[in-house]
C-alpha positions in Angstrom: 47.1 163.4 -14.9 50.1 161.9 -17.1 51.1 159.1 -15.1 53.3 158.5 -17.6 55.9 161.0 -16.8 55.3 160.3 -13.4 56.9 157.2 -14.0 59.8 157.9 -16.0 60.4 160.5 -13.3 60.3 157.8 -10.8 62.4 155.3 -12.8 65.2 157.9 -13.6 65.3 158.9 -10.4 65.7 155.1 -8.8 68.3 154.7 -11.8 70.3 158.0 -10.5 69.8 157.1 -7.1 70.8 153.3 -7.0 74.2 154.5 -9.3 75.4 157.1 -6.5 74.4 154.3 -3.9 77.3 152.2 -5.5 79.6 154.9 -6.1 79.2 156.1 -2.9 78.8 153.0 -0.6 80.7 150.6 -3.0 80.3 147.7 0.2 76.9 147.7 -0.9 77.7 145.8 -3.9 79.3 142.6 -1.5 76.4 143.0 1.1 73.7 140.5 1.8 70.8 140.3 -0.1 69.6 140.8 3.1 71.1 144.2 3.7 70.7 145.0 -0.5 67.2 144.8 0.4 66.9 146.6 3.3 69.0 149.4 1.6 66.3 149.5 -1.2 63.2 149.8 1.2 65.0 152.3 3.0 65.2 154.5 -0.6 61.4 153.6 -1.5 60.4 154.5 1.5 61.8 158.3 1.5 61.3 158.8 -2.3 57.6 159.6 -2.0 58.2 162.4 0.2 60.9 163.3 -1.7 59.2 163.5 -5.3 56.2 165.2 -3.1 59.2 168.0 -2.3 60.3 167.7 -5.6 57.2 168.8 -7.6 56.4 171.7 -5.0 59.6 172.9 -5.9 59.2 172.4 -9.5 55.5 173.8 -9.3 57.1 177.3 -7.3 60.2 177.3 -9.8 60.1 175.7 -12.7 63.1 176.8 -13.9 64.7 174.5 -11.1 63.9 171.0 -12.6 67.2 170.0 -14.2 68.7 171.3 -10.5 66.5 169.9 -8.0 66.8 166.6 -9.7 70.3 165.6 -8.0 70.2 166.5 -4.5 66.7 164.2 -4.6 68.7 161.5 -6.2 71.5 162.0 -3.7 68.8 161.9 -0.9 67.6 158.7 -2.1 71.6 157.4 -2.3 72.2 158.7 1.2 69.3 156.9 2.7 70.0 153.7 1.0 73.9 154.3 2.8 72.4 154.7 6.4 70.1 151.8 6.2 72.6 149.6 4.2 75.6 150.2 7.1 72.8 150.0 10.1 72.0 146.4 9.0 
């Protein structure tokens, strides 16, 4: 297996999500580090389901890469949101 696009996937994806985290919760940016952290675990901890989801996709429709890509970077964005403002 090519881990090696496994981890570009993973790193654009972080990338995509932390940007729409800002964007979308721009309080994050003047939280804690306490509650910056806690909004990151939050997003590591759904991304590996969410890449698992991503790649079944993919593997069913291939043709739905470039699409599937941005509601699993929103995901990510929206969990970082919840557990950011729950802190």
């Amino acid at each position: 297996m090519n881990t090696n696009a496994i981890d570009t996937l993973g790193k654009k994806l972080g990338g995509a999500a932390l940007t729409l985290l800002i964007d979308l919760y721009p309080a994050v940016s003047h939280a804690t580090t306490a509650q910056q952290d806690d909004a990151c675990a939050g997003m590591r901890a759904k991304s590996k389901s969410l890449v698992d989801a991503l790649f079944d996709d993919v593997r069913e429709e291939p043709w739905v890469a470039h699409l599937a890509f941005k509601p699993a970077a929103l995901s990510l964005a929206h969990e970082g949101c919840r557990r950011s403002s729950a802190s």
